[in-house]
C-alpha positions as CSV (number, residue, x, y, z in Angstrom):
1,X,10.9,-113.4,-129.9
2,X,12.5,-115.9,-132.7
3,X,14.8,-117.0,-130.2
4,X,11.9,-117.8,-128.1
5,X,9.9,-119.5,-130.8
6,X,13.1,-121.7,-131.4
7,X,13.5,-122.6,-128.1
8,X,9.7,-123.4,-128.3
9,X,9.6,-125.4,-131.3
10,X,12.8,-127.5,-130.5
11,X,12.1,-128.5,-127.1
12,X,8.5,-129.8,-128.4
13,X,9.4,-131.8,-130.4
14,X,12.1,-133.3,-127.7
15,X,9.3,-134.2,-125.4
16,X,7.1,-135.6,-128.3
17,X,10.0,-137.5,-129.0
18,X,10.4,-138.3,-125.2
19,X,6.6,-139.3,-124.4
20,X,7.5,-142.9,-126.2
21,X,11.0,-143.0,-125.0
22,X,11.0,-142.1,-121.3
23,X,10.9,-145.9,-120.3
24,X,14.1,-146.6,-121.9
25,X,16.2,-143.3,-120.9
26,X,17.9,-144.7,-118.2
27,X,18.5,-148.0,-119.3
28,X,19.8,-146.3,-122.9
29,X,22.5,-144.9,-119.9
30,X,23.5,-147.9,-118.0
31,X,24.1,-149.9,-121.9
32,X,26.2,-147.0,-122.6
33,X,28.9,-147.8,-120.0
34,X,31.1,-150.9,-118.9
35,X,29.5,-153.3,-116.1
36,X,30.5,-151.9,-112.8
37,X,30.6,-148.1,-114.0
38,X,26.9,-147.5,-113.4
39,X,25.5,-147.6,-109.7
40,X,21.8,-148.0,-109.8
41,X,19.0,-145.8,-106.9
42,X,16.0,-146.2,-106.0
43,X,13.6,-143.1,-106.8
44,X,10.4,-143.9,-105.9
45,X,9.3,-146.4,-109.0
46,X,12.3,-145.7,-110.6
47,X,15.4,-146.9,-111.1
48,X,18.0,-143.9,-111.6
49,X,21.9,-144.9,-113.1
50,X,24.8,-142.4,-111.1
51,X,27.9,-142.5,-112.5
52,X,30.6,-141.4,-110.2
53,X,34.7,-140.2,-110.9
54,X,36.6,-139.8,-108.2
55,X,38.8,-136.7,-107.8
56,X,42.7,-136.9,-108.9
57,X,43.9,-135.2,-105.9
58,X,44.6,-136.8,-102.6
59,X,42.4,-134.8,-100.4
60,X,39.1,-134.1,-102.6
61,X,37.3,-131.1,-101.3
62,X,34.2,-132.7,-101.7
63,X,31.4,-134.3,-103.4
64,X,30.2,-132.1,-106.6
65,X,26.3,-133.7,-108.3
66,X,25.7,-133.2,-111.2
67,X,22.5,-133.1,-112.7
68,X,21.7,-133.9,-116.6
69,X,18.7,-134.4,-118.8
70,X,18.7,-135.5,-122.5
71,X,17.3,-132.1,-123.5
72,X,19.6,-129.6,-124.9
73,X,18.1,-127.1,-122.9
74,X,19.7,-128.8,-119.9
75,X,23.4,-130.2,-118.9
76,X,23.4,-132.9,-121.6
77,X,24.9,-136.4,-120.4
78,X,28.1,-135.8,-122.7
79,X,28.5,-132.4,-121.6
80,X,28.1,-133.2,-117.9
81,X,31.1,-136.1,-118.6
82,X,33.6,-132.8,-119.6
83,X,32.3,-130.9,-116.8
84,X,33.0,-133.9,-114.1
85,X,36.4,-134.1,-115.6
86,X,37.6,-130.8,-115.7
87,X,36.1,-130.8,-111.8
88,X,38.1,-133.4,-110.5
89,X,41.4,-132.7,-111.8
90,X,40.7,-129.7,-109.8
91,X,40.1,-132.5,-106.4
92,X,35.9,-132.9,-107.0
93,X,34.4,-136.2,-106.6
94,X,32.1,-136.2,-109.0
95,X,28.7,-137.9,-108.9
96,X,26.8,-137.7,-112.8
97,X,22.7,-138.4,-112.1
98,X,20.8,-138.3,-115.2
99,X,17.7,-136.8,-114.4
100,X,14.1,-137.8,-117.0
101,X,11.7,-134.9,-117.3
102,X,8.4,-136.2,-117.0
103,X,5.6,-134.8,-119.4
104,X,2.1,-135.7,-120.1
105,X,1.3,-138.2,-122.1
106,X,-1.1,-136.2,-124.5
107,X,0.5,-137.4,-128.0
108,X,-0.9,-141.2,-127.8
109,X,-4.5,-140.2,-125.7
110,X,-4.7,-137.8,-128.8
111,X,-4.0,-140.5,-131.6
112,X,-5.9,-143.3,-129.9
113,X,-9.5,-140.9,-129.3
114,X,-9.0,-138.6,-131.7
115,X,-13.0,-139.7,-132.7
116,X,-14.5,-140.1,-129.8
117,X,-12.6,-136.8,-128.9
118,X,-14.2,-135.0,-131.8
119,X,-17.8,-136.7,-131.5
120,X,-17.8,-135.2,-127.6
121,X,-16.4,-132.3,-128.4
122,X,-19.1,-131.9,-131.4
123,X,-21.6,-132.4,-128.3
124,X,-20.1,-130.2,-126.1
125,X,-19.6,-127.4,-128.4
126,X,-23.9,-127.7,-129.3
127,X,-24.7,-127.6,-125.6
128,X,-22.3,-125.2,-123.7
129,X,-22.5,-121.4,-123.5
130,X,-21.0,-118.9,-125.9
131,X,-18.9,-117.6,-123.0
132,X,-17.5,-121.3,-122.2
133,X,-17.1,-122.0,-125.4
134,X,-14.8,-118.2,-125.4
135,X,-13.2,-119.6,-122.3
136,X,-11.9,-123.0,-124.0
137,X,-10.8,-121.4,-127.2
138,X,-6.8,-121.9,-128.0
139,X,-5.2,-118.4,-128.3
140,X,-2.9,-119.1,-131.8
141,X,0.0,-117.4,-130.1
142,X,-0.4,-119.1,-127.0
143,X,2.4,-121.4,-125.1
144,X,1.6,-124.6,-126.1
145,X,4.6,-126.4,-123.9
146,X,2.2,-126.4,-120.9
147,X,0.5,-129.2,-122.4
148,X,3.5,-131.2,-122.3
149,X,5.2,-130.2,-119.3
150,X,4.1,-130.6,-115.3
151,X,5.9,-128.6,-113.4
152,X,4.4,-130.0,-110.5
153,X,5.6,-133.8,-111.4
154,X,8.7,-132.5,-112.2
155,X,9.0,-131.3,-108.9
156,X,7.7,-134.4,-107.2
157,X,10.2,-136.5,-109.4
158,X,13.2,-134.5,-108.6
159,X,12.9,-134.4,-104.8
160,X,12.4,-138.1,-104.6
161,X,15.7,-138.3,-107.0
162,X,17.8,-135.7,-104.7
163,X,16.4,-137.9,-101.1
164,X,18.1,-141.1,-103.0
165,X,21.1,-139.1,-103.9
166,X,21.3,-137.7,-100.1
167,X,21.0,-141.5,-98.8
168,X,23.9,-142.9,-101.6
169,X,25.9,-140.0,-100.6
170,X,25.1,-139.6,-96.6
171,X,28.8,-139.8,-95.1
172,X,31.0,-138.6,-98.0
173,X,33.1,-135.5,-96.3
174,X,34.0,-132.4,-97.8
175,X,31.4,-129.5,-98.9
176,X,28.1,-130.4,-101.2
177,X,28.3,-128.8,-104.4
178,X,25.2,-129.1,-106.8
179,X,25.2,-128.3,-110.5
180,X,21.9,-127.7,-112.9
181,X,20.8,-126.4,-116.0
182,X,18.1,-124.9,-117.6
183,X,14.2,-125.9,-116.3
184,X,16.0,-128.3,-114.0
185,X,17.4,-125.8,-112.1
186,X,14.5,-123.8,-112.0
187,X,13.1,-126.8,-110.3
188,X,15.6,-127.2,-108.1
189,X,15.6,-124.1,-107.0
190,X,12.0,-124.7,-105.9
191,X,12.6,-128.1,-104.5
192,X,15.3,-127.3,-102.5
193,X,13.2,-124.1,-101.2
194,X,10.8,-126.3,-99.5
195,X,12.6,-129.1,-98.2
196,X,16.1,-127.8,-96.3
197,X,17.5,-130.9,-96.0
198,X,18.0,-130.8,-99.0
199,X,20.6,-127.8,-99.1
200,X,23.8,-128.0,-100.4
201,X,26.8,-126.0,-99.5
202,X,26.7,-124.1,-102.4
203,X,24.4,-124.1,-106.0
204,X,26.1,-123.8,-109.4
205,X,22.7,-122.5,-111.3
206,X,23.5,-122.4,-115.3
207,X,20.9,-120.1,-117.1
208,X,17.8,-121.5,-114.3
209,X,14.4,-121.2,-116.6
210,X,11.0,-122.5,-117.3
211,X,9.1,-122.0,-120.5
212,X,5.8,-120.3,-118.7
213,X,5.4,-117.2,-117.1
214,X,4.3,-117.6,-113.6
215,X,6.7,-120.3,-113.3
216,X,9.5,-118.6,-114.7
217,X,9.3,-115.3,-112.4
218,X,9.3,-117.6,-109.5
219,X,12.9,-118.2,-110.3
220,X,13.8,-114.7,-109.0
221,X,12.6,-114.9,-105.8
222,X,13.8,-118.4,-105.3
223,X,17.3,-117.3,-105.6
224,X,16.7,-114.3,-104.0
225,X,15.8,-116.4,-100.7
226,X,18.2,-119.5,-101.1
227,X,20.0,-120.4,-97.9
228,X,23.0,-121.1,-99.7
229,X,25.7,-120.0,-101.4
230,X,24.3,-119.7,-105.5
231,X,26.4,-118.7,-108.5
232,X,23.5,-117.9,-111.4
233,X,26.2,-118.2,-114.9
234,X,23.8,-117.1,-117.7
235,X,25.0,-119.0,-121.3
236,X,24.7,-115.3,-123.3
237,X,21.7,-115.7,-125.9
238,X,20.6,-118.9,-124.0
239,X,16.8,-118.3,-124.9
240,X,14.4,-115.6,-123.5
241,X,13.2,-116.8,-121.0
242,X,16.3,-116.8,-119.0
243,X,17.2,-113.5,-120.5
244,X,13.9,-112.2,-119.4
245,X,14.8,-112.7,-115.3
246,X,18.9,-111.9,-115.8
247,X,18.9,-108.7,-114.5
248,X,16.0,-109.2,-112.3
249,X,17.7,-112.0,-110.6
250,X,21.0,-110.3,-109.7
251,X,18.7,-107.1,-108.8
252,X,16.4,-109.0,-106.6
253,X,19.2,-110.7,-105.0
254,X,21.0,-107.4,-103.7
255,X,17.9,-106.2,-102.2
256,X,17.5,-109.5,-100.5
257,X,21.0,-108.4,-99.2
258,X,22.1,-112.1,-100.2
259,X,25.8,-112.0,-99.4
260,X,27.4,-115.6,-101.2
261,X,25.8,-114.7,-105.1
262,X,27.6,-114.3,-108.0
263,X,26.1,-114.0,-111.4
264,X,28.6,-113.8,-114.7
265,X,27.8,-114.1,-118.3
266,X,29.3,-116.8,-120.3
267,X,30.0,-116.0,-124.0
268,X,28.6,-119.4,-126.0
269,X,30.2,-117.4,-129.5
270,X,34.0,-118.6,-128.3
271,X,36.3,-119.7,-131.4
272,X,38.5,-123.0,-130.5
273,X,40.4,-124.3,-133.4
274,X,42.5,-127.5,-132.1
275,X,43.4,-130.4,-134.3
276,X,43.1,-132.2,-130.7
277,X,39.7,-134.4,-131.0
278,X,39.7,-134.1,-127.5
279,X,39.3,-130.4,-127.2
280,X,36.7,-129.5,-124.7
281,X,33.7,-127.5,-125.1
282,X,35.0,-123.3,-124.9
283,X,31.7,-122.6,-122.8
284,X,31.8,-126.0,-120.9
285,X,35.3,-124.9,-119.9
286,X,34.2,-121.6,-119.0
287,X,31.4,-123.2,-117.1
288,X,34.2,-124.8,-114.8
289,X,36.4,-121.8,-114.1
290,X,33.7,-120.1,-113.0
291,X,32.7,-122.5,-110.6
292,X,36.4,-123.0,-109.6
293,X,36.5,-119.8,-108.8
294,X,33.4,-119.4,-106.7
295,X,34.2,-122.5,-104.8
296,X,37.7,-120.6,-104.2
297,X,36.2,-117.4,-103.2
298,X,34.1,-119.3,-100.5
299,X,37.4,-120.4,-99.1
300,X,37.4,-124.0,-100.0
């Protein structure tokens, strides 16, 4: 439960932070890189940076995306950069798409009306019913996230991302690997259940999540009925609510008699002492043998 209340607190104030932020995210990404490194998409309204490295074997085995989010929660930009290299010295293109959470914009509607909001609420509160005013009462322990995150928009948001990814990379040969992290894997999980053009050839989910109930079981029965090939890698003491669904997932997907799924357990408590500055990340690098692995147990 403190692990969950963590989780909680930090990733509120992320998306408080965010709310004011959002517009500049990807532009923050494109200034952060040489002209001609960043490729700019269309999603929608917005404009989405990939960054791309190409594998450093002759004959790549494919195309692997890679989907990051500022959160901490998710496959962080700098994590995902360690990631794509260690993926294409092993013959990955690799295709980076930083990916914006949308959330409700609740913080500056609260600060601008906060009187008019009190003076109605006064009003309501005189004229409604005992049992309304028992049905619009906060529980204190109650998950206040929901007020900041849309699953829903989330959803929308994503699947008009992955469509522009699917258009940029419509022709590349070799297999389709997709990598995600956190609540956006939970949502892709549910994208991709819905729309099967959107399939890849196989789903590297790391420690899949979403900080509400209903949402969060939903996880289990979206892997459970994935068309493809899914490796679920749990980062060990991640947060609850991944850790609530571990074993239900691998359970769930055995009875679904889902042949290509693999779940392992990635210790995060790994010592590395290296005077090299450019040691890389013990779990990040675990991250990648395991999915080297998988992709080699599928036969590519």
């Amino acid at each position: 439960m403190k692990l969950r209340a963590f989780t909680f607190l930090l990733i509120t104030l992320l998306l408080s932070i965010s709310v004011r932020a959002s517009n500049d995210f990807f532009t923050d990404i494109s200034n952060a890189y040489l002209p001609g490194e960043v490729k700019e998409l269309l999603a929608g309204e917005l404009t989405i940076p990939v960054i791309e490295l190409e594998a450093h074997t002759p004959l790549p085995l494919g195309t692997a995306v890679l989907l990051t989010e500022p959160f901490p929660s998710s496959l962080t930009l700098a994590q995902g950069n360690t990631l794509a290299q260690l993926l294409s010295e092993k013959g990955w293109n690799v295709v980076l798409s930083p990916f914006n959470l949308p959330t409700k914009d609740v913080i500056d509607a609260d600060t601008q009306g906060d009187s008019s909001v009190a003076n109605s609420s006064t009003d309501s509160l005189a004229t409604s019913s005992p049992e309304q005013q028992a049905a619009n009462k906060i529980h204190p322990r109650s998950n206040q996230l929901t007020q900041y995150l849309d699953f829903d928009a989330t959803s929308t948001q994503l699947a008009l991302q992955l469509n522009a990814l699917n258009n940029y990379l419509q022709g590349r040969q070799g297999y389709r690997m997709v990598i995600a992290q956190g609540m956006l894997a939970a949502t892709y999980l549910a994208v991709t259940k819905d729309q099967e053009t959107l399939h890849p050839d196989t789903l590297i989910a790391i420690s899949p999540f979403w900080p509400d109930t209903t949402v969060n079981d939903l996880i289990i029965d979206n892997i459970a009925q994935a068309e493809y090939p899914l490796l679920d890698l749990s980062l060990e003491g991640f947060n609850d609510w991944t850790q609530d669904t571990l074993d239900r997932r691998r359970i769930s997907a055995q009875n679904a008699l889902k042949i290509h799924y693999r779940q392992i357990i990635i210790p995060t408590h790994v010592l590395a002492i290296s005077a090299n500055q450019n040691q890389k990340p013990p779990h990040i690098q675990l991250v990648a043998s395991s999915t080297i692995g998988w992709t080699r147990y599928l036969g590519w």
